[in-house]
N, C-alpha and C positions, 0 to 999 in steps of 0.2 A: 363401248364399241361392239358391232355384231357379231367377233371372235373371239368375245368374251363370254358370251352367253353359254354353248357348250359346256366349257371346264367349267364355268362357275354352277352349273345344275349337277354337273360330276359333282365338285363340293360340297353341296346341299345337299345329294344323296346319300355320300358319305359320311356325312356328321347323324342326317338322320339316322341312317342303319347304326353308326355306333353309340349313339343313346339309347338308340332300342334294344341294342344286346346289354351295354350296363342295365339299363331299368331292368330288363326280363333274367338276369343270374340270378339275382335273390331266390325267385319263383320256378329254376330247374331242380328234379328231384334231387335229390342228395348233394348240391350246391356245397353246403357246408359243411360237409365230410373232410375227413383230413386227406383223403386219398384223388377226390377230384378237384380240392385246391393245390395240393403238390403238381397233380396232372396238367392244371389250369397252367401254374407257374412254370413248367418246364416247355410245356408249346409255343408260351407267351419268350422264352428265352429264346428257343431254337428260330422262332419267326424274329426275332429281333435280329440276332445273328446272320439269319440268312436273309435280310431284307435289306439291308444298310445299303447296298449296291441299286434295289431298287427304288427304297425313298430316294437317292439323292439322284436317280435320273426323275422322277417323277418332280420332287421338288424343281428343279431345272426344268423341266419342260412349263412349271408354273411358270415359271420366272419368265420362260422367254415367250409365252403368252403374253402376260398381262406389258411388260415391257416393249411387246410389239415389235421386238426386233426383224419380222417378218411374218408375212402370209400366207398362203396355199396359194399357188402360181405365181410367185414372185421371183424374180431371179437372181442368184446369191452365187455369193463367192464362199466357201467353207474351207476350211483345213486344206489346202489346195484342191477343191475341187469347185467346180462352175456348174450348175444344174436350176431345175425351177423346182422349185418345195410340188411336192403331192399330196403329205403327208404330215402330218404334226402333232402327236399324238401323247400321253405321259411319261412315254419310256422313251423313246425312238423319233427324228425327224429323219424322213426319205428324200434323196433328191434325185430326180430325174435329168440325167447328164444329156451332150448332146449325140451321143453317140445309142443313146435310150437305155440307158445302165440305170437300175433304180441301187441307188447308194442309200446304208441306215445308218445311222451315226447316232449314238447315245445322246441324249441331251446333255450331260453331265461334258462332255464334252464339247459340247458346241456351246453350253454357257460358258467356257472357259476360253475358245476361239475367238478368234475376229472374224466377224460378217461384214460384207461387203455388200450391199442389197439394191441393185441395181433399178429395183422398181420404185423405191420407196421415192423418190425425187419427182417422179410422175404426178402419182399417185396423190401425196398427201401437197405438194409445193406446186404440181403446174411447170416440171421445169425438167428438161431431157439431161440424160446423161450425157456425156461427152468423150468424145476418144481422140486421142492422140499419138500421133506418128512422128517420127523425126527420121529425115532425111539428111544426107551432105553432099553439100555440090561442089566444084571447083570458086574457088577464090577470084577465078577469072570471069565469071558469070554475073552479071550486075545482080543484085540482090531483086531490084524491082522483077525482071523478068521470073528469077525464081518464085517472085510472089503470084505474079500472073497465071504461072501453070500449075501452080500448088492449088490457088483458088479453082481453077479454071476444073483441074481433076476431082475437086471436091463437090463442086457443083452439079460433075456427073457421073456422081457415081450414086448405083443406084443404094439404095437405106441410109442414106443421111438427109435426114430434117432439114426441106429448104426453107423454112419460117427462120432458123437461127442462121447467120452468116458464118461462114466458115473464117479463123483467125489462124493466122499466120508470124510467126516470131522468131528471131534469130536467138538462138541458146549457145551458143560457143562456137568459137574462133579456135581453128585447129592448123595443125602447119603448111598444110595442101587444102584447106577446105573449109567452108563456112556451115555450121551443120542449124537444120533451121525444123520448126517443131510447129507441126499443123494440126489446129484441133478443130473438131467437126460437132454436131449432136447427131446422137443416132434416133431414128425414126423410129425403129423399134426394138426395144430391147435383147427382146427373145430372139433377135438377129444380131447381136454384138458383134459376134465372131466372123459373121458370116459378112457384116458390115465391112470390118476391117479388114477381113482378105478382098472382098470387093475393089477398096479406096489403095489399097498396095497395089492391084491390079493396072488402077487407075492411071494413076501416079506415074508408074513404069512406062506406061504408053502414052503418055501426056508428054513425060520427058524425053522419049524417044522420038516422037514427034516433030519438038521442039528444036532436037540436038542438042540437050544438056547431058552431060554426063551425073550418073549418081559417082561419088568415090568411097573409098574407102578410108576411113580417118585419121588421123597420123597425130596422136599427143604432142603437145608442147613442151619440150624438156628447158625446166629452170636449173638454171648453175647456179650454186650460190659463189659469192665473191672471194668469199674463205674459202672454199674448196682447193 
């Protein structure tokens, strides 16, 4: 993969450089002195010691290379934050929020997160992500009408992908209201957000149109018989 090439030349420079320093110790003056092998060993301690924190973000940043968990301008979900990679480096991945906040996050931490990568579905499958709203309307509303102005909003609103059909599904049955869950593809990723306030926008003036009321939902309380 082309995002491979980078860190693997990192690799091969660093192996080279460290057989060149093994080969060439034999051959520094006074190598085998007892005072520059003590010396050798105590630097070789202190950088051990005070390295542990950066091998294992370096190791991590390997990992989430080769792993391909994401790319540079991909857009991701991290540790709660939403942003597109700029950066991805052996210590540190950047993410660029929407708000233009560049956030660094150790790698050592984000191989231990969940990612969420909203590009990789494009990208590598040919196939948009998807966003989903749930609404609840009155019990008194036929269902088909709901479905008409659900569609009807989805269809115009702008950054949803008209190639995929927008679906429409009843999710639960509540004691004032039928609450129903519309999912869309978005056209462009790097518009998720902006998508989604767009289609709430939509929706609201679709149904106001219409005269549907949105409500507010009201659980279904079970008694049990033994109570």
């Amino acid at each position: 993969y082309p995002e491979w090439s980078q860190p693997t030349a990192r690799l091969l420079s660093l192996a080279v450089l460290v057989m060149a320093l093994v080969m060439a110790y034999p051959f520094v003056p006074g190598s085998k002195s007892r005072v520059f092998q003590n010396t050798s060993i105590f630097v070789g301690a202190l950088a051990l010691l005070g390295s542990s924190g950066v091998a294992t973000n370096v190791v991590s940043g390997l990992m989430l290379t080769y792993t391909r968990a994401f790319q540079i301008g991909d857009r991701i979900a991290l540790d709660g934050r939403v942003g597109t990679v700029v950066s991805c480096n052996l210590l540190v991945t950047r993410l660029r929020t929407s708000r233009n906040e560049i956030v660094s996050l150790p790698n050592a931490s984000v191989l231990n997160a969940s990612v969420v990568n909203y590009s990789l579905i494009r990208r590598d499958h040919d196939q948009p992500v998807l966003l989903s709203v749930t609404i609840h309307a009155d019990l008194y509303v036929p269902w088909r009408r709901v479905h008409a102005a659900l569609t009807h909003a989805a269809e115009s609103t702008h950054g949803v992908d008209p190639n995929h059909p927008p679906e429409v599904q009843q999710v639960a049955l509540q004691r004032s209201c039928l609450s129903y869950e519309l999912t869309v593809a978005v056209n462009d990723v790097h518009d998720y957000s902006i998508t989604q306030s767009n289609l709430l926008a939509t929706i609201q003036e679709v149904f106001l149109n219409e005269g549907i009321a949105l409500v507010t939902p009201e659980p279904i309380s079970i008694t049990s018989a033994n109570a």
